[in-house]
C-alpha positions, 0 to 999 in steps of 0.5 A: 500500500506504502509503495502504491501511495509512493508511486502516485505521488511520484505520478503526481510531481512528474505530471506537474513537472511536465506541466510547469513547462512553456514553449515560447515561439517568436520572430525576429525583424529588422525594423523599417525593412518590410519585415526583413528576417534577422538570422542569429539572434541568441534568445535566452532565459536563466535555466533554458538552453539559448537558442537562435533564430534560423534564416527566416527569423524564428526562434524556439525556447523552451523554459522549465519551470514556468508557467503561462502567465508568468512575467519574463523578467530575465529574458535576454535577446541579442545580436552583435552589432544590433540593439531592440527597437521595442524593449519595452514591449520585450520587457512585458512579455508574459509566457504563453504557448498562444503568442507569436512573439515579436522582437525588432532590431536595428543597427546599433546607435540607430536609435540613440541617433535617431533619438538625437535628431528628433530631440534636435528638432525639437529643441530649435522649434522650442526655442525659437518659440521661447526668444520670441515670447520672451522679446514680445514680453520686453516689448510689452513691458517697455511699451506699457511700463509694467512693473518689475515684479510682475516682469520677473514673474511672467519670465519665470512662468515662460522658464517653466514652460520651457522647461517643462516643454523640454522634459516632454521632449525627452520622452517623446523623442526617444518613443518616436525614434522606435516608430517602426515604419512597417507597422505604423498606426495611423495615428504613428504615421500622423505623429511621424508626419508632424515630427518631420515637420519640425511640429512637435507640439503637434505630435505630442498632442496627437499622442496624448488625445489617443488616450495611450494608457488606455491603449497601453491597457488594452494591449496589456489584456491582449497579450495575456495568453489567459485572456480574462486572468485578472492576476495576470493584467495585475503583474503587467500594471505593476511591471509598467508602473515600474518602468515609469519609475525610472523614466521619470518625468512629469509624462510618465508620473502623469500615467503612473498615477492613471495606472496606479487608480487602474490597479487599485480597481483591479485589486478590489476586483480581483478581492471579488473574484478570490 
């Protein structure tokens, strides 16, 4: 009796050993080249075997020990010479046996480049607007003879904004810069329109009117291979409200803080559902 209680037990852990198990499937691209393939990317992840992509771009990892659901914190992709256009999106994977995972590259210093350039044009945009609000500000001063005090104050108030101009740029300049050109949304190629226009204004404006937490929230639930898990959506909010930490930046503490209230709701429900 000993015996056949010992063998069903060992029954049980090889069952729940082979169920604790996920095989990720995935591609890797090179960005802006109508999909080109990119061969020998090494994929891996601690306690997997690495593996590479082969000539059409696609790579198979298998990983002991996890299950779907799970967040990929350690998970390492890489290839001399080249770098990640969508890290973020790399960083919030989950693993699922239902996804076609997806890794863009480029050429290293492509987006720092890239980033460069946006900022650049930005940044004369932001401060040719600044010279000629600061000389309508002296002209309006010498013509009305406004006080010094209120002089001093309307110039801190335009330092401000400048200021504040110049973090949002930042941060835009870097999320424009991983704008892939072979799978623009429409508001993307909106925005990338503007941008190389020199009206950056209008580009940031036309992301913050989409609604991208909202957005971002969506493809959060859409990436979660248990569709109504909400254990699963409460991970990836507190994963993202992490990268936001360390972003920093009035942007990023704006939709940390519309994350934070999506979270506690989550919470309460999934109290609920307990």
């Amino acid at each position: 009796m000993r015996k056949l209680l010992l063998l069903s037990a060992l029954c049980g852990l090889c069952v729940f050993s082979v169920q604790a198990q996920v095989t990720l499937k995935g591609v890797a691209v090179k960005m802006n080249s109508a999909f080109t393939p990119v061969e020998g990317v090494e994929v891996v992840m601690q306690g997997s075997v690495p593996t590479l992509t082969d000539g059409a771009g696609t790579f198979i990892l298998k990983l002991p020990h996890m299950e779907p659901g799970d967040l990929l914190f350690d998970i390492r992709i890489s290839k001399q010479g080249m770098e990640i256009v969508n890290l973020k999106e790399v960083e919030q994977w989950v693993a699922s046996e239902d996804i076609l995972y997806k890794v863009v590259l480029c050429p290293k210093g492509y987006i720092e480049q890239s980033r460069r350039k946006f900022y650049n044009i930005g940044k004369s945009h932001y401060q040719r607007e600044y010279e000629r609000k600061l000389q309508e500000l002296r002209m309006t001063r010498e013509l009305q003879q406004a006080d010094a005090a209120a002089f001093e104050q309307e110039m801190a108030r335009l330092s401000q904004e400048y200021d504040k101009r110049m973090k949002l740029l930042d941060y835009y300049a870097d999320k424009f810069a991983r704008i892939n050109k072979d799978e623009l949304s429409a508001m993307e190629r909106q925005a990338l329109a503007l941008v190389e226009k020199g009206d950056i204004d209008g580009a940031i404006h036309i992301y913050e009117a989409s609604g991208i937490v909202e957005q971002f929230s969506n493809k959060m639930a859409q990436r979660d291979s248990l569709q109504h898990s909400l254990q699963t959506t409460r991970k990836l909010i507190k994963q993202q409200l992490m990268w936001y930490e360390k972003e920093g930046g009035s942007a990023s503490q704006e939709k940390a803080i519309r994350l934070k209230q999506a979270l506690q709701q989550l919470e309460e429900k999934f109290k609920q559902n307990e």
